[in-house]
N, C-alpha and C positions, 0 to 999 in steps of 0.2 A: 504494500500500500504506500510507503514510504517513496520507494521506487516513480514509481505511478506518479505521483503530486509533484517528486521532484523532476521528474521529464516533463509533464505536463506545464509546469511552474520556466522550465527553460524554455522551451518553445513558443510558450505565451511573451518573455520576454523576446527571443530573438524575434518575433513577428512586428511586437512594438517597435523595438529600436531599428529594424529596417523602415517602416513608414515614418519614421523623424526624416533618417537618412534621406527619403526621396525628396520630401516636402520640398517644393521648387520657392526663391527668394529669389529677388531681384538682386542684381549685383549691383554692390554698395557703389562703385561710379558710374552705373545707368540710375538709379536708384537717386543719386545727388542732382545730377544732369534735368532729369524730368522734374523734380521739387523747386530747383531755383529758378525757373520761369513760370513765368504765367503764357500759357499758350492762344496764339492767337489767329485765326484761320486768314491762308493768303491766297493767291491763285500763283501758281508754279512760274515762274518762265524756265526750267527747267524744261528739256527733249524729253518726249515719252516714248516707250516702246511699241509695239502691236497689240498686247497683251494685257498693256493696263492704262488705263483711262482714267485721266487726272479731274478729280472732285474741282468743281468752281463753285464758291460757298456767293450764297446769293447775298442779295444786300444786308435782309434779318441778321444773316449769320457773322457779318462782317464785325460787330463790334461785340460777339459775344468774347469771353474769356476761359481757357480752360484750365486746370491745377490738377497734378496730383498730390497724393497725402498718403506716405504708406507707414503703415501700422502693424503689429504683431496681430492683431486680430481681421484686420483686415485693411487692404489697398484699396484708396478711391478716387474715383477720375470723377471729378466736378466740372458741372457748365455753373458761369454766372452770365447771364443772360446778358447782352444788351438791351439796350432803352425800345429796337424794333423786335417784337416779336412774331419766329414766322408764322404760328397757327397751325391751320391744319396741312400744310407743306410737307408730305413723307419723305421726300427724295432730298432733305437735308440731312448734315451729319449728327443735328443736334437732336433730329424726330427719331432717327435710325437707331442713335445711342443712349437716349434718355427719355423717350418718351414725353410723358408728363413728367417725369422725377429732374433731380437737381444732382442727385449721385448714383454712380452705378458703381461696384463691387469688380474689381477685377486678380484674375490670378497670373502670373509670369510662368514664362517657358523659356529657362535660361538657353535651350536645345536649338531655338527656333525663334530667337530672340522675339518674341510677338506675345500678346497680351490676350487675355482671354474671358471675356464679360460675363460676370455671372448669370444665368437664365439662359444665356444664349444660345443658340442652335451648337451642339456640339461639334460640327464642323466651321463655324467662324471664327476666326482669331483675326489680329490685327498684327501685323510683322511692325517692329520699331527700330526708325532708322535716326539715329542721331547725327549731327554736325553742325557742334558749337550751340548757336541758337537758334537752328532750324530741325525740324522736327518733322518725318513722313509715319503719316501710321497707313500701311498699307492692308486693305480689306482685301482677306483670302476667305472662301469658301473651298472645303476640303472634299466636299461631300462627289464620290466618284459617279454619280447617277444625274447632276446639276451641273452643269458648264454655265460657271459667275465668272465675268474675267472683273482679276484684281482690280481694285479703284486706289489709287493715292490722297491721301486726304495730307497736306501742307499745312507745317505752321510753323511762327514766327515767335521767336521767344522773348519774353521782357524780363530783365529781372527782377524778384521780387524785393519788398523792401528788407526782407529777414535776410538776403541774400548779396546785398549792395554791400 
């Protein structure tokens, strides 16, 4: 019996301590990068490929602001809206990723460096391209039965005041 409780008692721990292990974190200098701006949607003059078609945030979306905040309990990508709001506009970034809400919940994939919204379709993530204070979050759908060609979504980063 003894026997028994102590294998059983090992194996419950090695199960644990491998799911710590996996737990995906954002690396601490993409993790600095995305906190010290406030992000701000721009139209690319950047060349695009065949493959993916670059977001043009209409005018609503022009002076919204976007932040992350990431946390031990949870990371979060905020919209603070500007003064034009778009309504019922689906095919903007701010309808696509927040709906009605003001925060969405996201998890990291240091693998595939792309970001990945809670509730969402398990095949969307968002690829994250960094340089300096430009910012692509590129929309992938992975799902092998749906042909979505990637969209680029641009932005422009300010610094924050915690970060000047």
């Amino acid at each position: 019996m003894n026997k028994l409780f102590t294998g059983s008692f090992a194996i419950l721990f090695l199960l644990t301590s491998c799911g710590k292990e996996n737990e995906v974190t954002v690396p601490m200098d993409v993790q600095k990068q995305l906190e010290s701006f406030e992000w701000s949607p721009i139209v690319s003059a950047k060349g695009t490929t065949n493959e993916q078609l670059k977001h043009k945030p209409k005018d609503c979306e022009k002076d919204n602001v976007y932040t992350f905040t990431f946390a031990e309990s949870a990371n979060k990508f905020t919209v603070n809206r500007g003064k034009e709001l778009c309504g019922d506009d689906k095919l903007t970034f701010e309808s696509l990723i927040f709906a009605e809400g003001q925060h969405r919940a996201f998890a990291y994939d240091k693998e595939k460096k792309s970001i990945k919204f809670a509730d969402s379709s398990p095949y969307q993530s968002y690829e994250v391209q960094l340089d300096g204070d430009q910012l692509i979050l590129i929309s992938r759908n992975n799902n092998p039965l749906a042909y979505a060609a990637p969209i680029e979504y641009y932005f422009q980063g300010k610094r924050t005041a915690a970060t000047k």
